[in-house]
OpenMM code with the backbone's topology and positions (N, CA, C; nanometers):
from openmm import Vec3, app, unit

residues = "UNK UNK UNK UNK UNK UNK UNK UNK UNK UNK UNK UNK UNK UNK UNK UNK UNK UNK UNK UNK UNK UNK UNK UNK UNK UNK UNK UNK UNK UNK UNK UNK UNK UNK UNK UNK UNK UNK UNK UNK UNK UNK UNK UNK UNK UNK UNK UNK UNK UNK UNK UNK UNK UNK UNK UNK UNK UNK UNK UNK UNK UNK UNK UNK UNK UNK UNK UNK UNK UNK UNK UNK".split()
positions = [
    Vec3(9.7480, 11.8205, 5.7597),
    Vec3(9.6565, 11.7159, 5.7229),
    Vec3(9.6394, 11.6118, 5.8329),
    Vec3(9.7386, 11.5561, 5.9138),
    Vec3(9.7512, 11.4902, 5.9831),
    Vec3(9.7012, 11.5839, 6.1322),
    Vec3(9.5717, 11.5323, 6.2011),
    Vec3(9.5743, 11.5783, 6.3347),
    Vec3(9.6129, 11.5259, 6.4209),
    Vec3(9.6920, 11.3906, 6.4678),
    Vec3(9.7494, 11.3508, 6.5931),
    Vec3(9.6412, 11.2452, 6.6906),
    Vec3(9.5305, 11.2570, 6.6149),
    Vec3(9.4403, 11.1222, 6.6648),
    Vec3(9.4964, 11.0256, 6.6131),
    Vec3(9.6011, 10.9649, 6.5850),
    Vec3(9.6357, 10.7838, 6.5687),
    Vec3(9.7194, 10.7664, 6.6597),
    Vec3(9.7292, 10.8382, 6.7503),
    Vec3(9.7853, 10.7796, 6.9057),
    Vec3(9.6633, 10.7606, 6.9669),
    Vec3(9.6013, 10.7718, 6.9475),
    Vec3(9.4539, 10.7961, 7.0899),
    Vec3(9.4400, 10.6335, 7.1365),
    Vec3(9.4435, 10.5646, 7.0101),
    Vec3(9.4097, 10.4116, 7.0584),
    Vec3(9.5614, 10.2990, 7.0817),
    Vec3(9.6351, 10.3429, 7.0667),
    Vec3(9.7621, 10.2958, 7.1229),
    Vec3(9.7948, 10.3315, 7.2834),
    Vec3(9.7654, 10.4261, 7.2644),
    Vec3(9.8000, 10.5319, 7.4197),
    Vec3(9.7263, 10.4447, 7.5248),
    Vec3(9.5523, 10.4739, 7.4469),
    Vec3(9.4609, 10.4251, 7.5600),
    Vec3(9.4748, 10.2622, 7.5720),
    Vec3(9.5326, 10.1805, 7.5159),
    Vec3(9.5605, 10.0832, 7.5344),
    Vec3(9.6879, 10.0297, 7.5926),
    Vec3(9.7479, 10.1341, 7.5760),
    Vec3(9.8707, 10.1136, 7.7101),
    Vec3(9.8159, 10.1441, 7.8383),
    Vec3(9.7399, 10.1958, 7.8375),
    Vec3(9.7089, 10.2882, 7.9593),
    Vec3(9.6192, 10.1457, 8.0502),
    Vec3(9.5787, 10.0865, 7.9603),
    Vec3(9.4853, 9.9793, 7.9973),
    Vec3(9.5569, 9.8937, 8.0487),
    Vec3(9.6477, 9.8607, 7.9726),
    Vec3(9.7441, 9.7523, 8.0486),
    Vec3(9.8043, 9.7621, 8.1608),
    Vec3(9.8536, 9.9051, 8.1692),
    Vec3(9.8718, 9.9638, 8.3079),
    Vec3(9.8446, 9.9454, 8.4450),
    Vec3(9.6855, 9.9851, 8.4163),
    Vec3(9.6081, 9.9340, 8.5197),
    Vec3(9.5820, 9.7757, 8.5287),
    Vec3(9.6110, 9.6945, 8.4413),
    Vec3(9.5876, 9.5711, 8.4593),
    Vec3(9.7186, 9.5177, 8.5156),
    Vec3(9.8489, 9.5479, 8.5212),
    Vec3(9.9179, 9.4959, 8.5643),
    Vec3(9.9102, 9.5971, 8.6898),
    Vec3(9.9132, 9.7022, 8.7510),
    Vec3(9.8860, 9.7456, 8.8736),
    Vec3(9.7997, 9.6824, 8.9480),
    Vec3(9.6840, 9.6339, 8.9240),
    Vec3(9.5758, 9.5460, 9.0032),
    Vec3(9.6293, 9.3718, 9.0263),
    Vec3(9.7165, 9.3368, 8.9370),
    Vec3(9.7724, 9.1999, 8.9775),
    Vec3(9.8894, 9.2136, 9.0811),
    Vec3(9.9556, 9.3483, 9.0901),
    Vec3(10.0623, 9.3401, 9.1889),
    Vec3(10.0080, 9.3787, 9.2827),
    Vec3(9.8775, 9.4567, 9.3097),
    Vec3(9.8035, 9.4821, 9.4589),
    Vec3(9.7513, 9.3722, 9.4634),
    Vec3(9.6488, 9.2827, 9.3903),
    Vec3(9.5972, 9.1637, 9.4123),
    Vec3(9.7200, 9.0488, 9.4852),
    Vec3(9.8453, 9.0007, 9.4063),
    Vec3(9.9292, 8.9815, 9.4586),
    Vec3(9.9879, 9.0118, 9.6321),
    Vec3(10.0043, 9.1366, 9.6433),
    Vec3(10.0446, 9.1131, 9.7809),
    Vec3(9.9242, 9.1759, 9.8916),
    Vec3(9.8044, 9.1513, 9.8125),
    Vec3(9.7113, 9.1411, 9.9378),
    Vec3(9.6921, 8.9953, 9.9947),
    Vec3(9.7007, 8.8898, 9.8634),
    Vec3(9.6669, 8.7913, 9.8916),
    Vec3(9.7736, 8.7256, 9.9911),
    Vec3(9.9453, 8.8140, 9.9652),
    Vec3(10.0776, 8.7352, 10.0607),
    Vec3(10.0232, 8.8042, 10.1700),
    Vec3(9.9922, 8.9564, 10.1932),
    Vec3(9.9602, 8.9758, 10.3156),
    Vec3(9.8234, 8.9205, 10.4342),
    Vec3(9.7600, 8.9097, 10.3374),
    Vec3(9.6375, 8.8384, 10.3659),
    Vec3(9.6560, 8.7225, 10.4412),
    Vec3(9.7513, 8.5630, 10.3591),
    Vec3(9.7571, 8.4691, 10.3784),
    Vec3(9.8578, 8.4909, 10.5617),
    Vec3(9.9483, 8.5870, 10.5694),
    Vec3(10.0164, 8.5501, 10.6641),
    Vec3(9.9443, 8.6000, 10.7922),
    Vec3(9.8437, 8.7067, 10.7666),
    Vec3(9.7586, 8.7248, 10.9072),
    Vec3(9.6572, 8.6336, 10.9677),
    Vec3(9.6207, 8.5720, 10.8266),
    Vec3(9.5410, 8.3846, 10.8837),
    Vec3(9.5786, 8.3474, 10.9907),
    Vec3(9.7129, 8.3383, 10.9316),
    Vec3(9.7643, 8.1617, 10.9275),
    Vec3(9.8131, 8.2421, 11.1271),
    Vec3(9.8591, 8.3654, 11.1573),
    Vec3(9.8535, 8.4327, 11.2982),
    Vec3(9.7069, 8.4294, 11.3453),
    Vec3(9.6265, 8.4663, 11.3098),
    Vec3(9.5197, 8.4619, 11.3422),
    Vec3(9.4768, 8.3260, 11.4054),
    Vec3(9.4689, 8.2444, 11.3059),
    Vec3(9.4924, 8.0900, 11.3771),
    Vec3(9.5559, 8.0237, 11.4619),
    Vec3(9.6568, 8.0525, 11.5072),
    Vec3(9.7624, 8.0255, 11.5964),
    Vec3(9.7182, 8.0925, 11.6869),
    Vec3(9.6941, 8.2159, 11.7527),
    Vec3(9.6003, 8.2975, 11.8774),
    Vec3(9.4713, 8.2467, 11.8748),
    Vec3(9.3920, 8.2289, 11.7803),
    Vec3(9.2758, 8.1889, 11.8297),
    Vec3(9.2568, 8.0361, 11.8792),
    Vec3(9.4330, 7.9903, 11.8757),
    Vec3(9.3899, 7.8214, 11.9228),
    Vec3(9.4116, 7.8179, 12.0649),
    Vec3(9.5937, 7.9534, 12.1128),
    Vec3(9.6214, 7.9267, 12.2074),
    Vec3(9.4782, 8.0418, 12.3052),
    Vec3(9.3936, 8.1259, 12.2858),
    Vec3(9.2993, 8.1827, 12.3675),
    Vec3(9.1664, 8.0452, 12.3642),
    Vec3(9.1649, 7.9756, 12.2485),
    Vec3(9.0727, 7.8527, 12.3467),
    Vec3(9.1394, 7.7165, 12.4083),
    Vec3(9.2594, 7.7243, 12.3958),
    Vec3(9.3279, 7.6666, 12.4399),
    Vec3(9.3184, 7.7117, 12.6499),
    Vec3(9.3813, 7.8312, 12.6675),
    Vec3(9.3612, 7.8953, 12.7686),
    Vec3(9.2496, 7.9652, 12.8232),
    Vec3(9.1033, 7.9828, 12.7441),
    Vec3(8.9828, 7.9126, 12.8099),
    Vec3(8.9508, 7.7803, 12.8573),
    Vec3(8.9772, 7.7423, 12.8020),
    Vec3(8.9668, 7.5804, 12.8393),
    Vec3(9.0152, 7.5196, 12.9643),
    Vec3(9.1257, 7.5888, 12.9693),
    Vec3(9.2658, 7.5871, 13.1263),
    Vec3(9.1671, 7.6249, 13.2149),
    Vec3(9.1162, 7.7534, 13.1746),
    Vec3(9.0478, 7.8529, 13.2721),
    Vec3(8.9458, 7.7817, 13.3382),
    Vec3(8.8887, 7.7001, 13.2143),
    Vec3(8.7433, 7.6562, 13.2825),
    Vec3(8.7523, 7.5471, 13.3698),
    Vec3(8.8953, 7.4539, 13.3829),
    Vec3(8.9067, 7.3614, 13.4599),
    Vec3(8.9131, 7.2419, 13.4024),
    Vec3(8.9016, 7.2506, 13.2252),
    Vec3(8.8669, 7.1357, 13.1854),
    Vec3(9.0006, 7.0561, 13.1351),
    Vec3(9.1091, 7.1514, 13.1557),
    Vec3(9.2650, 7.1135, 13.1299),
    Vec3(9.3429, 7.1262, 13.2554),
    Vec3(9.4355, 7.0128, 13.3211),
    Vec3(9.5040, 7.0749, 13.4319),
    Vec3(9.6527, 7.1257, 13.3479),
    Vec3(9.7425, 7.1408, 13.4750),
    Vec3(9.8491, 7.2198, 13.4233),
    Vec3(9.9587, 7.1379, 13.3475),
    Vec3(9.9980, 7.0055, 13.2938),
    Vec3(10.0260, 6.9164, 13.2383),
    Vec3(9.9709, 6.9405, 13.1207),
    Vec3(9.8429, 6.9027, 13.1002),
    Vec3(9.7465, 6.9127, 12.9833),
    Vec3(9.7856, 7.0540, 12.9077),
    Vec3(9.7745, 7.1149, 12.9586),
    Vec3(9.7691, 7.2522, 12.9405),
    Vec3(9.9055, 7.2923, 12.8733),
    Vec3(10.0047, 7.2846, 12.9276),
    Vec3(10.1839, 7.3248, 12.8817),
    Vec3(10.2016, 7.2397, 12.8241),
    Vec3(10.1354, 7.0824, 12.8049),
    Vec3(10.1798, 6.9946, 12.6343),
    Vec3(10.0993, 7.0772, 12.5391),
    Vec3(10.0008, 7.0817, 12.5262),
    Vec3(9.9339, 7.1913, 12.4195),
    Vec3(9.9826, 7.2706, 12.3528),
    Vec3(9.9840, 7.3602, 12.4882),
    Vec3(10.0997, 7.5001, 12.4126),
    Vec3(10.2349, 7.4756, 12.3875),
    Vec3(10.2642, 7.3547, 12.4577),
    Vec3(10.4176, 7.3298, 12.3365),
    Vec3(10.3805, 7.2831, 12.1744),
    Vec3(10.2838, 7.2290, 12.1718),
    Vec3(10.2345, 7.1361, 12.0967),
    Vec3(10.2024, 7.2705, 11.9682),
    Vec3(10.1646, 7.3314, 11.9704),
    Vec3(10.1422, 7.5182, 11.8896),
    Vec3(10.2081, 7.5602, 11.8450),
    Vec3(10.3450, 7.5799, 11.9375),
    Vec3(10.4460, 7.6324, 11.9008),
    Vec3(10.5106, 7.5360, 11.8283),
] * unit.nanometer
topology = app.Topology()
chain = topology.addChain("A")
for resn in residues:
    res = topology.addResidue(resn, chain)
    for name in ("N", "CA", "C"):
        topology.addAtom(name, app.Element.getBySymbol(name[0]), res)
């Protein structure tokens, strides 16, 4: 009498949750991995206009090595 359809909507609702907590732990560490290639990203793109800048003459060598201490 009983065919085994009164799991169908328990099941598929685990199944749901599943994927909802799988997408918060990739969301999660895209966003940690994400945040820490910035925050590098930022730091090179200060010291390469930093050292255009050297290049172009518009920093002497004083100017220039307080800066890049100044970064680090």
């Amino acid at each position: 009498m009983h065919d085994g359809n009164g799991w169908f909507w328990p099941m598929g609702l685990m199944m749901v949750g599943w994927l909802v907590l799988a997408v918060i732990i990739v969301a999660a560490v895209w966003l940690t991995v994400g945040t820490g290639r910035r925050a590098t990203d930022h730091g090179d793109s200060a010291r390469r206009i930093l050292a255009e800048r050297y290049a172009r003459g518009e920093l002497d060598d004083e100017e220039y090595r307080r800066r890049l201490d100044g970064l680090r």
